[in-house]
C-alpha positions in Angstrom: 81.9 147.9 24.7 79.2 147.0 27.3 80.0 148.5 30.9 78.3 147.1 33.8 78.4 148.9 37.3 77.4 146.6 40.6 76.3 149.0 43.2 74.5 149.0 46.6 74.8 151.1 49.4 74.6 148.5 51.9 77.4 145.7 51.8 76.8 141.8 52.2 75.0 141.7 49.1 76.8 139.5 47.3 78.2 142.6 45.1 81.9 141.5 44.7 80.8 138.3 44.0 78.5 139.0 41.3 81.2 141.1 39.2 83.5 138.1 39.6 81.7 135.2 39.0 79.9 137.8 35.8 83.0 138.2 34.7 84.7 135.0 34.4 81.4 133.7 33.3 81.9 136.1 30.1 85.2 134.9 29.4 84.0 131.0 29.6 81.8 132.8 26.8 84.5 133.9 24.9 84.6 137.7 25.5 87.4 140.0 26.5 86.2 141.3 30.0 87.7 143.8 32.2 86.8 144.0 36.1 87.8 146.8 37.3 88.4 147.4 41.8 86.8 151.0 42.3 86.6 149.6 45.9 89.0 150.7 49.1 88.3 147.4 50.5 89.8 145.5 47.4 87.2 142.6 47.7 87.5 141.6 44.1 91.3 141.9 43.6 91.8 140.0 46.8 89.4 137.0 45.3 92.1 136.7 42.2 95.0 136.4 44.3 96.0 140.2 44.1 97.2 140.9 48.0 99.4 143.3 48.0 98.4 147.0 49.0 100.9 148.5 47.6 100.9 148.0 43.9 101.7 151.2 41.9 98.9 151.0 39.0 95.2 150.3 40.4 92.4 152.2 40.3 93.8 155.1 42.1 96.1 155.7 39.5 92.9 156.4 37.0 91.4 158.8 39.9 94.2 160.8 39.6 93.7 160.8 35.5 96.4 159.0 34.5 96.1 156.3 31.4 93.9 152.9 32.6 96.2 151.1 30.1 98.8 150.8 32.4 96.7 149.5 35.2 95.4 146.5 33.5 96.5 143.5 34.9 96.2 139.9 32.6 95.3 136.9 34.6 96.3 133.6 33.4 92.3 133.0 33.8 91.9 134.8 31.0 90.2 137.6 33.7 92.1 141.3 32.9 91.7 143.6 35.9 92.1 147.0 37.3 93.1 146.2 41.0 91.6 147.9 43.8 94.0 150.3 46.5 93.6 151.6 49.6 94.1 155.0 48.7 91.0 155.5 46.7 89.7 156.7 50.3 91.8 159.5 50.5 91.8 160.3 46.7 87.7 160.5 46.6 88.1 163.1 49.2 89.3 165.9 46.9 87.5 164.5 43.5 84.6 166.4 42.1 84.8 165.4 38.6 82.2 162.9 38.1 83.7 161.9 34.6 86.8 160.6 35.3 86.1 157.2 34.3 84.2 157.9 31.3 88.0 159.6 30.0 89.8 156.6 31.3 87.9 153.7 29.3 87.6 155.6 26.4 91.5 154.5 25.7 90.1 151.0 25.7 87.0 151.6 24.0 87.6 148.4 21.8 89.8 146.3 23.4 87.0 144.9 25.3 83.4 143.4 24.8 82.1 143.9 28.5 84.0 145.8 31.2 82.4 144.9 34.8 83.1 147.9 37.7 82.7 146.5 41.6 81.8 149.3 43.7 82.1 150.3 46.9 78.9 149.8 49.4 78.4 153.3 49.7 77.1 155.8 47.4 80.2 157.8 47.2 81.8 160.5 44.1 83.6 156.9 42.9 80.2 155.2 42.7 78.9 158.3 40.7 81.6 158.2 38.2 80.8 154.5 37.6 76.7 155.2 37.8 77.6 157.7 34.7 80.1 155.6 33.1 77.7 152.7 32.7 75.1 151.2 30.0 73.7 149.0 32.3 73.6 148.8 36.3 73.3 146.0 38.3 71.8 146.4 42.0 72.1 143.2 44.0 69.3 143.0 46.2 69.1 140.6 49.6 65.4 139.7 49.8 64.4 141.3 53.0 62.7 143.9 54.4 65.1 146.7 54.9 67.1 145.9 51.3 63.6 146.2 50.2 63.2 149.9 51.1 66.9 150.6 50.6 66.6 149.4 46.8 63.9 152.0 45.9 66.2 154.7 47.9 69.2 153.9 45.3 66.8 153.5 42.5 65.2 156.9 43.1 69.1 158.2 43.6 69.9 157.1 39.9 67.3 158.6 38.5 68.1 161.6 39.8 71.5 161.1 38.0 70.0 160.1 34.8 67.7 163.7 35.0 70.8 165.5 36.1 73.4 164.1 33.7 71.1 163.2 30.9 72.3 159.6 31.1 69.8 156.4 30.0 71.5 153.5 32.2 69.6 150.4 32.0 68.8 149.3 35.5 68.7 145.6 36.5 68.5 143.8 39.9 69.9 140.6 41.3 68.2 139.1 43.8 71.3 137.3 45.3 71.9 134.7 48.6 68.1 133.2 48.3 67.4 130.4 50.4 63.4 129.1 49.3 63.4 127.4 52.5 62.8 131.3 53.9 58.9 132.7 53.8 60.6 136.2 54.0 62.4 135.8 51.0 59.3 134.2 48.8 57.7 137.1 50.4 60.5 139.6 49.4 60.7 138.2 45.9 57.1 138.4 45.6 57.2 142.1 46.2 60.5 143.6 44.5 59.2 141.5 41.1 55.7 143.0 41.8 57.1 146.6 42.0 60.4 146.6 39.6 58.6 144.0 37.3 61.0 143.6 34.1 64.1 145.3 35.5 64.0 142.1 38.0 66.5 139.8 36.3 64.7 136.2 36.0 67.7 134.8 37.1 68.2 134.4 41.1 71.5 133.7 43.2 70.5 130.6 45.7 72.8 131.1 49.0 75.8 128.6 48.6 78.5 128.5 51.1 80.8 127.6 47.8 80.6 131.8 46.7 82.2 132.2 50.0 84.8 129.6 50.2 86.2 130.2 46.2 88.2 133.7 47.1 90.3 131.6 49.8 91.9 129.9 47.3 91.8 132.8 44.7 89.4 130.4 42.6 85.9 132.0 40.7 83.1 129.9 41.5 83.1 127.8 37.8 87.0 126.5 39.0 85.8 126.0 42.7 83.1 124.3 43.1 81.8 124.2 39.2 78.3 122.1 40.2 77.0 124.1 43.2 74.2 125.9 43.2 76.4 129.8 42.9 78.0 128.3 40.0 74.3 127.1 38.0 73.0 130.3 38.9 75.9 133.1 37.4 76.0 130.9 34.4 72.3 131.3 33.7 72.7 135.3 34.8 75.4 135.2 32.3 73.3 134.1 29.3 70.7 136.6 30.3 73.3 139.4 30.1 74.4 138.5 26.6 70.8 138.4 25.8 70.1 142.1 27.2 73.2 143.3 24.7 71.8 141.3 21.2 68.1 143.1 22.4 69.9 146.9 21.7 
């Protein structure tokens, strides 16, 4: 099983968005894929329709190490999820075990080909747990000035984790919401492809007002708006995922 974390520790990145639109792009694909909401905000379960704070299996539940099989939830998008929960705030308060998602997939080791984690915009003891979880993390990366200096921050943060925990994550970032009409962001590009070279994904998300308009009608992109730019682009991100798994 492939397990892809999202992280940034700045928010409007187009982070949710990527794990979604990755994930039902798998499953067009024909893979079993499992998103799972590590999230307090519950961004991603919100964006398939799943409102209600007060479900009794989500992501907490795992936290608190009990079995991920009962979590899962089977959309009739072919999507299975994890939902997010509002109490992952108060439960990351007392957590110092930093491998209590590594236990919990292990249950579904082979039920799945890809499993997709949507974290929170912080760098938090749930963001480590997915960091160490992972084969391959995906930072999304606004091309600007600041995200500039804050994407070497997190990537110097991860290798600290991959000295300390003796892990070997592939790292990977999205440059996501690019408008070409922008000098800043040919500039921006210019620079994070310059400095990150091949862990710059090929692949970049244009903005489209689409991405933002799909979780309103608890749509991914493909069933929204399947000919706008967001839905062109996390198809072609897609097949360079699938790629990076038949390189290993």
């Amino acid at each position: 099983m492939e397990i892809i974390t999202v992280c940034n520790q700045k928010g409007g990145t187009a982070k949710t968005s990527t794990a979604l639109s990755l994930g039902a792009g798998l499953v067009i694909s024909g893979k079993r894929v499992l998103l799972i909401d590590m999230d307090s905000q519950r961004d991603l379960s919100k964006s398939l329709g799943i409102i209600d704070k007060d479900l009794e299996y989500t992501s907490d539940y795992i936290v608190n190490g009990k079995s991920i099989k009962k979590t899962i939830m089977k959309l009739e998008n072919g999507i299975h999820i994890v939902p997010g929960s509002y109490k992952l705030t108060g439960s990351q308060i007392g957590l110092t075990k930093v491998d209590i998602l590594k236990r919990a997939v292990w249950d579904i080791n082979y039920f799945y080909d890809y499993l997709i984690i949507d974290t929170a915009p912080s760098l938090s003891i749930l963001s480590v747990n997915a960091i160490l979880v992972c084969n391959t993390i995906i930072i999304c990366f606004v091309p600007e000035y600041l995200p500039f200096t804050g994407i070497k921050d997190l990537n110097d943060t991860i290798n600290m984790l991959k000295d300390k925990y003796n892990i070997n994550p592939r790292i990977k970032i999205l440059i996501t919401m690019y408008d070409q009409r922008k000098l800043l962001h040919k500039k921006a590009v210019e620079s994070i492809r310059k400095h990150f070279k091949k862990d710059v994904f090929n692949t970049m998300i244009r903005t489209c007002v689409s991405i933002a308009e799909a979780p309103g009608y608890f749509k991914t992109i493909y069933d929204y708006s399947p000919d706008s730019h967001a839905s062109q682009d996390y198809k072609a991100l897609t097949k360079e995922i699938l790629k990076l798994k038949e390189k290993k």
